[in-house]
C-alpha positions in Angstrom: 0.0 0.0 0.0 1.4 3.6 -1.0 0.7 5.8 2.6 -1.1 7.8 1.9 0.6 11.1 4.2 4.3 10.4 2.4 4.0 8.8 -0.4 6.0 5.5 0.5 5.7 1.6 0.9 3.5 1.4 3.7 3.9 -2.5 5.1 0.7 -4.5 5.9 0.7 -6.3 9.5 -2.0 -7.1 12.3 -2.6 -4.9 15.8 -2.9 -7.8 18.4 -3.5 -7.5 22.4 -4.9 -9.2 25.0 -8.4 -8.8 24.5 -9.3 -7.8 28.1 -11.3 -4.7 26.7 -12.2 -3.8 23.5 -10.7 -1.6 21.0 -12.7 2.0 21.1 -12.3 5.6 19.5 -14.0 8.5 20.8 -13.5 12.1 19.6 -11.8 14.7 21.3 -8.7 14.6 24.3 -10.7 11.9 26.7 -11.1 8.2 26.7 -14.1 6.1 25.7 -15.0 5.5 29.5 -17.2 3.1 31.4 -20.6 4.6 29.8 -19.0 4.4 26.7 -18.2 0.6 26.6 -22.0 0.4 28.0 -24.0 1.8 25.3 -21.2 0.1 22.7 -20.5 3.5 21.2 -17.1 4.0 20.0 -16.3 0.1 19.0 -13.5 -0.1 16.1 -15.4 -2.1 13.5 -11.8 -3.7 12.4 -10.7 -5.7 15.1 -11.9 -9.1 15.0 -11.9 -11.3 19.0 -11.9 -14.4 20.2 -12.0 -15.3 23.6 -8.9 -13.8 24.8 -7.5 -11.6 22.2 -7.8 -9.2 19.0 -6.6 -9.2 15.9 -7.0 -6.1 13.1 -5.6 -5.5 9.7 -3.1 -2.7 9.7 -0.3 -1.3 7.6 2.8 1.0 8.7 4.9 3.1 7.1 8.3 3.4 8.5 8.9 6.7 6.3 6.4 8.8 8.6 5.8 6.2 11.4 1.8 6.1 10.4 -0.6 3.5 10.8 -3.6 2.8 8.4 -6.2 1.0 9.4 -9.4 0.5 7.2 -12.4 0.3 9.6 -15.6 2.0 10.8 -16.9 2.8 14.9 -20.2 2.0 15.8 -22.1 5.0 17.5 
């Protein structure tokens, strides 16, 4: 994938963790907090989990230290 900011090779590879919580984006300066992971607003449509960890699709470019990651959030 060209990245898109630079220009360069951007490599594909996989975001992984330990799946205690799931992956969330909320707008602004603050953390998706408790009421957040209530309601399910804010959940990176990406990531895929099993039992006890995630797993999403990302590529990097080492040119501008970017990550792309092709996904939607759930409001």
């Amino acid at each position: 994938m060209v990245c898109p900011f630079c220009g360069k090779e951007a490599q594909k590879g996989v975001l992984s963790g330990d799946g205690r919580c799931r992956v969330r984006w909320k707008a602004g300066d603050r953390k998706a907090d408790f009421w957040d992971a209530l309601s399910g607003s804010g959940q990176v449509t990406a990531v895929q989990y099993t039992l006890s960890t995630f797993t999403a699709e990302a590529y990097f470019c080492s040119a501008c230290r970017k990550m792309i990651i092709e996904t939607d959030v759930e409001a």
